[in-house]
PLY file of the C-alpha trace (Angstrom):
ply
format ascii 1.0
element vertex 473
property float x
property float y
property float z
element edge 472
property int vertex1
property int vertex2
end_header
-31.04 -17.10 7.11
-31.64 -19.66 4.91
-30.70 -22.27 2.36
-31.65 -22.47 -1.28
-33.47 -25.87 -1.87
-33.40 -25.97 -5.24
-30.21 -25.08 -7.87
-31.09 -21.60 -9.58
-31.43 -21.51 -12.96
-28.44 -19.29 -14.34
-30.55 -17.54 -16.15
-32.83 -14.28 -16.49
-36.20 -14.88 -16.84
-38.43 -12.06 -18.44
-41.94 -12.29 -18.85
-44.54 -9.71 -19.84
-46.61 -8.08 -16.90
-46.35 -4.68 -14.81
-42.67 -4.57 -15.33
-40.97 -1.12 -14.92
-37.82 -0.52 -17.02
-35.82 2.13 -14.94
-32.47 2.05 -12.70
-32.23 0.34 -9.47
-29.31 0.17 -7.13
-29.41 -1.58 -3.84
-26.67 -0.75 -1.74
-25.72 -3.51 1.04
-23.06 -3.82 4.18
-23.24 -7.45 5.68
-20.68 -7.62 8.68
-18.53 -11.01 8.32
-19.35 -11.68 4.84
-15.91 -13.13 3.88
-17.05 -13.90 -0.25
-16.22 -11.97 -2.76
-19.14 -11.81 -5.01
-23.22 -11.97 -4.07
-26.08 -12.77 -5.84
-29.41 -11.12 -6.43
-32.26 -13.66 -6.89
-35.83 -13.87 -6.98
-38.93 -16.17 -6.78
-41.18 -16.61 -9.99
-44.45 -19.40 -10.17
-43.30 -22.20 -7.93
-39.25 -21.82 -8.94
-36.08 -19.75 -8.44
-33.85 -17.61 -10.51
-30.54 -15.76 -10.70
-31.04 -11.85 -11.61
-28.01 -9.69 -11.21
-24.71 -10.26 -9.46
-21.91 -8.13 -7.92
-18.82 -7.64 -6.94
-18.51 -7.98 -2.47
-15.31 -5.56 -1.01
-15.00 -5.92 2.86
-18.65 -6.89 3.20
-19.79 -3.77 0.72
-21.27 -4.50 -2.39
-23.97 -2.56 -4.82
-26.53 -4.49 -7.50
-27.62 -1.63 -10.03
-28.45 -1.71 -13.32
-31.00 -0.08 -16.15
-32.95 -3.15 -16.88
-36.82 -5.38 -16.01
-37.59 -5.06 -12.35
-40.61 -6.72 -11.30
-42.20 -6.00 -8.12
-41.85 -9.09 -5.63
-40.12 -10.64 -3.44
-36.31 -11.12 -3.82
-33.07 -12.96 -2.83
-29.91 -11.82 -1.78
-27.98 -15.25 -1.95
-24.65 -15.96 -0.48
-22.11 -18.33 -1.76
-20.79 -20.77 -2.18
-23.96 -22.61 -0.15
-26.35 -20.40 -1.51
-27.52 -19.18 2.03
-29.86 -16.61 1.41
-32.36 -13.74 3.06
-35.59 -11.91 1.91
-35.78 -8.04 0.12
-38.89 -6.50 -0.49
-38.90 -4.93 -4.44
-42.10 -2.48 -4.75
-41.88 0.38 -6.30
-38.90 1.90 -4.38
-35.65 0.96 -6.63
-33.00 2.47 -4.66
-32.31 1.57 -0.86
-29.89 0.50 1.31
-29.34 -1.91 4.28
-27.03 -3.39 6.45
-26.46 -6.35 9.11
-24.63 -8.91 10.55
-24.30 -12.11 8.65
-24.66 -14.63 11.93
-27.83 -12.54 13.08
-29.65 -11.48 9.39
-33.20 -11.60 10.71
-32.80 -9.43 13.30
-30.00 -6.88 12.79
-30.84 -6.03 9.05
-31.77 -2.40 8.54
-32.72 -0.41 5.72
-32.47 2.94 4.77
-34.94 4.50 1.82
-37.35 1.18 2.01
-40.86 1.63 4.27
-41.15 -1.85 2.90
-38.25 -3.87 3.72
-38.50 -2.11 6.92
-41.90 -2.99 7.96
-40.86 -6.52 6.31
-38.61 -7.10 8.87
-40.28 -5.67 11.86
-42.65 -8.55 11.42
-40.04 -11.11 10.93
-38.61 -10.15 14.59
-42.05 -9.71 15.77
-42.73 -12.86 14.60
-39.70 -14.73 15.71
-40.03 -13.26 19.56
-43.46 -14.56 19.76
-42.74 -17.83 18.22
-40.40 -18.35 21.23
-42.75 -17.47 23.54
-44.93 -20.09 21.97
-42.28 -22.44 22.40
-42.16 -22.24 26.18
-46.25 -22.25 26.39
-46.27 -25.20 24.49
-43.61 -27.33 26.42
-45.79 -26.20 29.56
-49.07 -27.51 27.84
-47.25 -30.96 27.21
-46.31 -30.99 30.74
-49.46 -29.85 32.50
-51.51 -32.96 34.01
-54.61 -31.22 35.38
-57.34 -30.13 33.04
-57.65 -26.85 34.74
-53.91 -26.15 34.17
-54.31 -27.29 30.85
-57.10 -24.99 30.08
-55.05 -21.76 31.73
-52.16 -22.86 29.79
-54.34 -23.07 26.47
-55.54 -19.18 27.18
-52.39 -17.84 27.43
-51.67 -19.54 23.94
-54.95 -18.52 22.34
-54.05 -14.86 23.68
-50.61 -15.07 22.12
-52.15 -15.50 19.36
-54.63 -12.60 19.30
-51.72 -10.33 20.27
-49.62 -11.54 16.72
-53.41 -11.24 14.62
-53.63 -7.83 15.79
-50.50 -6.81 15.43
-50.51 -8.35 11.76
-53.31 -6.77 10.97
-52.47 -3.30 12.19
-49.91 -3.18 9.77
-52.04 -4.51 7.12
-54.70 -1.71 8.02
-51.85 0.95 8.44
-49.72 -0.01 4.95
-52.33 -1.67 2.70
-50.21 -0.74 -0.15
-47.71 -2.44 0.68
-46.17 -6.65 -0.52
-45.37 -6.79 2.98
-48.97 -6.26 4.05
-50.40 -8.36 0.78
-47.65 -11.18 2.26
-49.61 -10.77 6.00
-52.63 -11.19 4.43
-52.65 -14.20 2.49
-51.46 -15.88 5.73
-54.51 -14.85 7.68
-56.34 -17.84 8.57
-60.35 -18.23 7.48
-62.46 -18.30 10.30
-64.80 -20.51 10.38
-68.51 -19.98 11.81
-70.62 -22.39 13.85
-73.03 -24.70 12.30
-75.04 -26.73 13.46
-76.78 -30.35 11.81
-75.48 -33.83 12.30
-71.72 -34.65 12.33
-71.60 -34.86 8.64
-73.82 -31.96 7.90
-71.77 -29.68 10.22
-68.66 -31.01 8.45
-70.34 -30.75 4.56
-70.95 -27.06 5.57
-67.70 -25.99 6.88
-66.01 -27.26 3.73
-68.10 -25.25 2.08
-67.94 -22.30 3.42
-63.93 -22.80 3.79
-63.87 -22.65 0.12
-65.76 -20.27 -1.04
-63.56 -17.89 1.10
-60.23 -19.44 0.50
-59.11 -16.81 -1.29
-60.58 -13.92 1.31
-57.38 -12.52 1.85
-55.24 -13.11 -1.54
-55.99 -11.33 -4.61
-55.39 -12.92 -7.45
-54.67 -10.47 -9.88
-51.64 -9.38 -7.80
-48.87 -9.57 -9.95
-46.46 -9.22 -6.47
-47.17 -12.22 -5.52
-46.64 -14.55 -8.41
-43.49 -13.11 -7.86
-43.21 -14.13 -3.99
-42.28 -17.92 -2.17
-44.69 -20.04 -4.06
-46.64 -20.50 -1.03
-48.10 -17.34 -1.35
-50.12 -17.76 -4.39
-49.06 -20.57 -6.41
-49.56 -23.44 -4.13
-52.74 -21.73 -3.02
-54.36 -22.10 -6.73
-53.13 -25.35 -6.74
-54.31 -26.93 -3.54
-57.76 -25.30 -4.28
-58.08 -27.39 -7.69
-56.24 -30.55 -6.34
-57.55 -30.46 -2.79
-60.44 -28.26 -2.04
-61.98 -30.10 -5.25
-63.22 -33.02 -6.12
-61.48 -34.84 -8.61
-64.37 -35.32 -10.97
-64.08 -33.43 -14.43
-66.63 -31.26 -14.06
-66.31 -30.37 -10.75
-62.38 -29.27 -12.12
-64.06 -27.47 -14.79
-66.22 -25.73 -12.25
-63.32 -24.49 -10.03
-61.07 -23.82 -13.29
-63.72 -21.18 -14.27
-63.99 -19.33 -11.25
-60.07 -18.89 -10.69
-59.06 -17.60 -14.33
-61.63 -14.67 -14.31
-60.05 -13.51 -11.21
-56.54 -14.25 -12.58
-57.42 -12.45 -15.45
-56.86 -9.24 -13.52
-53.44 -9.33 -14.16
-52.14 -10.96 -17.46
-49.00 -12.63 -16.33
-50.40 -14.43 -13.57
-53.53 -15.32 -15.79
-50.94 -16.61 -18.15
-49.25 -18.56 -16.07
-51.79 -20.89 -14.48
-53.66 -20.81 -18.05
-50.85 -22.33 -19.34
-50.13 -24.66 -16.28
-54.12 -26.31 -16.27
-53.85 -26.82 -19.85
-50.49 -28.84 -19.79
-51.05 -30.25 -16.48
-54.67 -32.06 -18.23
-53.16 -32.34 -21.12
-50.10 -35.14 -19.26
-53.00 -36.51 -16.98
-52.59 -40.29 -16.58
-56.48 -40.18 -14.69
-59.25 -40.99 -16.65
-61.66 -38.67 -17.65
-59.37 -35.76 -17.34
-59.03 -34.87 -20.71
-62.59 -33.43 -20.31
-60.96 -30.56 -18.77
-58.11 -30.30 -21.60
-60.90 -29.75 -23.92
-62.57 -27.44 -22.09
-59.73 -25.09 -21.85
-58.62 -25.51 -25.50
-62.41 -25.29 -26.40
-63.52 -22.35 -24.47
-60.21 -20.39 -23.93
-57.44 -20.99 -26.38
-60.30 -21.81 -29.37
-62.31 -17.98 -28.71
-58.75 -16.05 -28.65
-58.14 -16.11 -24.74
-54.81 -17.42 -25.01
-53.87 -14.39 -27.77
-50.06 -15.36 -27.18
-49.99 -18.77 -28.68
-48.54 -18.62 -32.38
-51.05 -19.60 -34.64
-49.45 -22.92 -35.64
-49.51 -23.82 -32.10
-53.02 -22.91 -31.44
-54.13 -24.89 -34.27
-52.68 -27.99 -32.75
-53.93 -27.34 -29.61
-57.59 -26.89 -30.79
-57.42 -29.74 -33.41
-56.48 -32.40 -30.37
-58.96 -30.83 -28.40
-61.70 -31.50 -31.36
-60.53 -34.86 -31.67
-60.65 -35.90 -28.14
-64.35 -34.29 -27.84
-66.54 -37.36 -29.44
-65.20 -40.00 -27.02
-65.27 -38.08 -23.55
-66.80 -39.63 -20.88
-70.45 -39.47 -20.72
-70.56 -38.71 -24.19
-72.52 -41.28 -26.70
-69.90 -43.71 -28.54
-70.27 -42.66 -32.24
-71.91 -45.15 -34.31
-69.90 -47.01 -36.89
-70.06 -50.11 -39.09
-66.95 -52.35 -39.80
-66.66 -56.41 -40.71
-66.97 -59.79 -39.26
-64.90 -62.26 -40.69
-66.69 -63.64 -43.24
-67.54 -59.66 -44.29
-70.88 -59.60 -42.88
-72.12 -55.78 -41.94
-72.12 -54.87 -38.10
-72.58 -52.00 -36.04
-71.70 -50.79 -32.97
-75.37 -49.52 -31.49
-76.76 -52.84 -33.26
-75.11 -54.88 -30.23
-77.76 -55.61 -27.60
-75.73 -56.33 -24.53
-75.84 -54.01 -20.99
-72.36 -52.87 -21.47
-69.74 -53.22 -24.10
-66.20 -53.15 -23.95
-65.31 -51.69 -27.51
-61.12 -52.09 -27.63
-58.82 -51.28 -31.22
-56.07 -53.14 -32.03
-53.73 -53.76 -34.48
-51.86 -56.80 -35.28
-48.32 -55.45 -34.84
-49.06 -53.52 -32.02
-46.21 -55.36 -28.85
-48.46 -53.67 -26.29
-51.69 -55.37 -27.78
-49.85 -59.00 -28.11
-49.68 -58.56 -24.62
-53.26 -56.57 -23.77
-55.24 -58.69 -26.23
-54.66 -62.04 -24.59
-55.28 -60.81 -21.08
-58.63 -59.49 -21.99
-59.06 -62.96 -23.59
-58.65 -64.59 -20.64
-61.17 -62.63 -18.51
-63.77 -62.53 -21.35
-65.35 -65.75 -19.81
-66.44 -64.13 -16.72
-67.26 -60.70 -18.05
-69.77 -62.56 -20.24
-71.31 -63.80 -17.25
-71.76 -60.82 -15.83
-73.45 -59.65 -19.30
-70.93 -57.83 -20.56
-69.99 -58.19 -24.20
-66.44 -57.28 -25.78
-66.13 -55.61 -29.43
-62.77 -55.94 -30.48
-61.67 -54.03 -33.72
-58.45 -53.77 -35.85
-57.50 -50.47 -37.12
-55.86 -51.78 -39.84
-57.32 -51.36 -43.08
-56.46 -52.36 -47.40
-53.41 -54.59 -47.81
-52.74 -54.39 -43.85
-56.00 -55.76 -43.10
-56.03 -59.33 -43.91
-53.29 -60.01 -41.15
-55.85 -58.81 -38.77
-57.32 -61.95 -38.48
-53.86 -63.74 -38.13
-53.59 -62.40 -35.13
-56.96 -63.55 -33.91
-56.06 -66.22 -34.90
-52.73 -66.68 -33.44
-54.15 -65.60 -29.96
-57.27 -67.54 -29.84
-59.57 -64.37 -29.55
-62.90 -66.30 -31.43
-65.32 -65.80 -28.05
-66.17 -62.27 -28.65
-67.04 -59.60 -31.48
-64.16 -59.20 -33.78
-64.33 -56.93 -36.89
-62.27 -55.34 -38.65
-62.79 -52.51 -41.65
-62.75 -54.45 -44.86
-63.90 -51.15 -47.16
-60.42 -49.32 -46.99
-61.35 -46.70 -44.02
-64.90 -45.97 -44.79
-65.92 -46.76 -41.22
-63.86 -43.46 -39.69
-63.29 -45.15 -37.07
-59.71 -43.46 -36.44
-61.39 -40.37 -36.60
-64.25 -41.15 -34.66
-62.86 -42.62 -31.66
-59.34 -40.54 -32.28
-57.73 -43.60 -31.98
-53.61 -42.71 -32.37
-52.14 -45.64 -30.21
-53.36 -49.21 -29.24
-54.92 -50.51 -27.54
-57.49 -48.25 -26.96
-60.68 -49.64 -24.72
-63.93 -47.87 -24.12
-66.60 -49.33 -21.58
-69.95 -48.85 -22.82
-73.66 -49.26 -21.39
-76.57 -50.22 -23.25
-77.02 -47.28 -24.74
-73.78 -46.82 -25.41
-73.05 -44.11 -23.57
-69.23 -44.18 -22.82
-68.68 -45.02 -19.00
-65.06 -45.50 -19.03
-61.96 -45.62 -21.06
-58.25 -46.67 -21.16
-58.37 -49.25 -18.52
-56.08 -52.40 -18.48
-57.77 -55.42 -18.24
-57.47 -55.60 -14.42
-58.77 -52.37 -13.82
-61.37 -53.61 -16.31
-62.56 -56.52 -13.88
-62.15 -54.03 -10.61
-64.12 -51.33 -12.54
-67.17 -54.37 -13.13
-66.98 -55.59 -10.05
-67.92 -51.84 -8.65
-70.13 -51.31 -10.90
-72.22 -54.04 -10.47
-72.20 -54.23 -6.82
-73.37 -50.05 -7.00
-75.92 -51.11 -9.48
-77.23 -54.42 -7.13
-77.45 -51.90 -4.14
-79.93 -49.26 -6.37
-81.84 -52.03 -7.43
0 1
1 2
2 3
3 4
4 5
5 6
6 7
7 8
8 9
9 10
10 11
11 12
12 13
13 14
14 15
15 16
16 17
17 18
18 19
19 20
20 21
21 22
22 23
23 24
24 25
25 26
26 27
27 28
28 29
29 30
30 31
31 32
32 33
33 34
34 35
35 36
36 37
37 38
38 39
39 40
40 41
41 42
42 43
43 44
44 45
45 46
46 47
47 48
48 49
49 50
50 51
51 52
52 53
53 54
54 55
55 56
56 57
57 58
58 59
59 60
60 61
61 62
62 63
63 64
64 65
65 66
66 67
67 68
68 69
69 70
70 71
71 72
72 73
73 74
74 75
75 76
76 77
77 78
78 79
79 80
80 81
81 82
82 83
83 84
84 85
85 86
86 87
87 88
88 89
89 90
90 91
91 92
92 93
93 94
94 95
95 96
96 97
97 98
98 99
99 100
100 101
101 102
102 103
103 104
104 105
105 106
106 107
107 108
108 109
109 110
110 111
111 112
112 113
113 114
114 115
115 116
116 117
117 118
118 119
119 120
120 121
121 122
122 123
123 124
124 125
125 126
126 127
127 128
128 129
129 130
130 131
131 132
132 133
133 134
134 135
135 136
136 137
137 138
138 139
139 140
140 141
141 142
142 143
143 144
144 145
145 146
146 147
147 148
148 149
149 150
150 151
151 152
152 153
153 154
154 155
155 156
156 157
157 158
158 159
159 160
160 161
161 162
162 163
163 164
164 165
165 166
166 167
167 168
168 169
169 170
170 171
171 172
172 173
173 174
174 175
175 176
176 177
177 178
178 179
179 180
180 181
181 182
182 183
183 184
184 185
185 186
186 187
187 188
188 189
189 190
190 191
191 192
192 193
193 194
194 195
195 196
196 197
197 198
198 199
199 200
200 201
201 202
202 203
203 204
204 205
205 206
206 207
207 208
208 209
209 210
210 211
211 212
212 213
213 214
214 215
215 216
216 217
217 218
218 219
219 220
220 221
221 222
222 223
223 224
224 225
225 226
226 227
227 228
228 229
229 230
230 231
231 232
232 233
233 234
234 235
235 236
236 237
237 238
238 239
239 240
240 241
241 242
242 243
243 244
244 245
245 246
246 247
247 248
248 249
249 250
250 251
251 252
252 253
253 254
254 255
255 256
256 257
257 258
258 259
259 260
260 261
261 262
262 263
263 264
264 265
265 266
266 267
267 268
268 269
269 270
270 271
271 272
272 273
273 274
274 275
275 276
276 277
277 278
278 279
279 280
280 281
281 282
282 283
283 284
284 285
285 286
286 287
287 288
288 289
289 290
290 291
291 292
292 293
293 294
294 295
295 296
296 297
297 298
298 299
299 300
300 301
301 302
302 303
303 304
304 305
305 306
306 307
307 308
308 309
309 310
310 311
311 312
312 313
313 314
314 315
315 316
316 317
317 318
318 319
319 320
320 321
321 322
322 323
323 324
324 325
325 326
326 327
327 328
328 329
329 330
330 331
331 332
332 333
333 334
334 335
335 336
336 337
337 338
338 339
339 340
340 341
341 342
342 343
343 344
344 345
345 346
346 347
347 348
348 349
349 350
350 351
351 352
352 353
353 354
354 355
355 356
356 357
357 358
358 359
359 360
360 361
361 362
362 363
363 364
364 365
365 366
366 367
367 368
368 369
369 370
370 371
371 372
372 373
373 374
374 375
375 376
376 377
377 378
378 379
379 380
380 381
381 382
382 383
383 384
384 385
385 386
386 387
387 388
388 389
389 390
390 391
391 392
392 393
393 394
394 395
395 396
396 397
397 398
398 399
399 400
400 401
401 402
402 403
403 404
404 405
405 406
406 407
407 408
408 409
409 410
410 411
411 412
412 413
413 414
414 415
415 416
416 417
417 418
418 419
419 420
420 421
421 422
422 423
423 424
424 425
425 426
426 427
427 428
428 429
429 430
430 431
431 432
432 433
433 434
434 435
435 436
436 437
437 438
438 439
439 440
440 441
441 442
442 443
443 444
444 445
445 446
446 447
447 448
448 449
449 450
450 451
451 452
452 453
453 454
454 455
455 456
456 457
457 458
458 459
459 460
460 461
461 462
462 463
463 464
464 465
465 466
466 467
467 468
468 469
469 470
470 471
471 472
């Protein structure tokens, strides 16, 4: 038995997929169930929702209905603390079961469900075994020689064995069914020898660990979408947040070879379509919107996101197109704006080994406070031969006050322009620039290095930088 971490939403949630519209009826008998009502519930993505509900006489109850029944993995859920146990829903629609309330896991029968049955054969499998593990262990922590150690270690290690090949007999035996597909994605990834230096050995185990993370899940199973999010959701995510680097392209990389395999199944390809694009689209890390254009550019923009309304998808691909010209490693677009005294410059005309390029405007509160700090650290950054650019977005009648602010801030030491021509330098455009401050780190050929850093991160990013480029040198 157990408790519901999370409040369910009291609602029904129906989604496209391999739904089957026909009537179940599940038919229970829990012995010293003293409620009056009980709850069917079931697992979707990585949360938990309320289905159907009925009415509880002496422990009796039935939960039928003519309506969306997904295969998965469901909830029977017992007020009022929302205790709650495991059915099996795959293809069979009508079953019954029974069991004692203090003793779910192992006195729960069914009747007309090969599923749910072999479901809960593991379980007490399972739960024997993990006692027996118990004991072992408490003798391992006890032992003090190394051979009794050892002999205590090889009766673990053949525990073990015995639950692997009893898992996988009824994998082998019932490979149609969620409770085998839930067996499998548990199996552990075995890892060959290598050999190599420390590191080497280490480089090539990782390697080899993920490219066959996903051995023993399939993907395109709509099932398990539909299971504890362990099973598959938390899986896709720990392979993009864990198993890979947290570089752009390396994101990209892994993003493209989990959707073609999600795509096997159009709910579940949905789903974590969906969840990459909103997760890059909120990401506070820099460089990550790389991968939010990627997917709006080569999924949602060539019509493999067909559910989006149009309106929608038009947003999505316009940001996307904005954001492109100023992603990292791309070259800053050229653009000419004013000095004070309305002299022509240009970006690529300055001749320093990096630039810090930063917009402003003069009623900005965040860039009353940014400005100044950047002021204060331009000293040293010019030391290091680094040159600052700063620009007001402002432009016609709002432009003159642009130089108040310089002014008012004492920000004469480095570049400052602003667009005296009424907008002909694009800049907002160019550099998508919809909030300020916005701050691009350049190199000499203007190639943009880094972006939307504070000024401290500014200094800590130089101070890197430098000491990597001493150590090449």
């Amino acid at each position: 038995m157990r408790f519901l971490l999370t409040l369910f939403a009291l609602l029904t949630y129906i989604t496209q997929g391999s739904a089957q519209v026909n009537q179940y009826r599940i038919e229970g008998k829990l012995e010293n169930y003293a409620q009056d009502s009980i709850f069917l519930g079931y697992y979707h993505s990585d949360k938990q929702y309320l289905f159907d509900t009925a009415v509880v006489e002496d422990g009796h109850f039935v939960i039928e209905g003519t309506d969306t029944l997904h295969d998965g993995v469901y909830l029977i859920v017992m007020p009022p603390d929302n205790k709650y146990f495991q059915i099996i829903i795959n293809g069979e629609r009508e079953f019954s079961f029974s069991g004692d309330v203090n003793a779910l896991e192992s006195s729960l029968k069914f009747d007309g469900s090969k599923d749910n049955t072999l479901f809960y054969e593991n379980l007490a499998y399972i739960g024997g075994k993990r006692t027996e593990a118990a004991t072992l262990n408490e003798q391992l922590a006890a032992a003090t020689s190394p051979e009794e150690k050892e002999a205590v270690q090889d009766k673990i290690d053949g525990l073990n064995d015995e639950v692997m090949m009893f898992q996988k007999g009824i994998v082998e035996k019932n490979p149609e069914t969620l409770t085998a597909a839930l067996i499998k994605s548990g199996f552990r990834i075995d890892i060959p020898e290598f050999e190599g230096t420390e590191e080497e050995i280490k480089l090539q185990q990782y390697k080899y660990y993920k490219k066959h993370y996903f051995d023993y899940v399939d993907l395109s199973d709509n099932r398990l979408i539909r299971s504890p999010q362990h099973v598959l959701y938390d899986k896709v995510t720990y392979y993009l947040t864990k198993l890979t680097p947290q570089h752009p392209d390396s994101i990209i990389t892994s993003i493209d070879y989990l959707l073609p395999k999600l795509e096997g199944d159009e709910e579940n390809y949905k789903i974590f379509l969906i969840k990459f694009l909103n997760d890059y689209a909120a990401s506070k890390i820099v460089g990550m919107d790389a991968v939010y254009v990627h997917l709006a550019l080569n999924y949602y923009a060539k019509g493999k996101a067909p559910w989006v309304e149009e309106s929608q998808l038009n947003k999505i691909i316009a940001n996307a197109r904005d954001a492109e010209g100023t992603l990292i490693g791309k070259i800053a677009p050229n653009f000419t704006v004013q000095l004070r005294d309305s002299t022509d410059i240009s970006l690529h005309d300055i001749n320093s080994p990096y630039t810090v390029l930063v917009f402003f405007a003069h009623n900005c509160g965040h860039c009353k406070e940014t400005m100044p700090e950047l002021n204060e650290l331009y000293p040293d950054l010019k030391q290091k031969g680094i040159e600052v650019m700063a620009v007001c977005t402002k432009v016609g009648s709002d432009e003159p006050p642009c130089w108040e602010f310089v002014d008012e801030f004492n920000l004469e030491g480095w570049i400052n322009a602003s667009d005296k021509t009424g907008g002909r330098s694009f800049m907002h455009s160019l550099f998508n620039i919809k909030k300020t401050p916005k701050l691009l780190v350049l190199d000499e050929n203007k190639k943009i290095l880094s972006k939307e850093l504070s000024p401290e991160q500014l200094l800590q990013y130089f101070d890197q930088a430098l000491k990597e480029e001493a150590s090449t040198n």
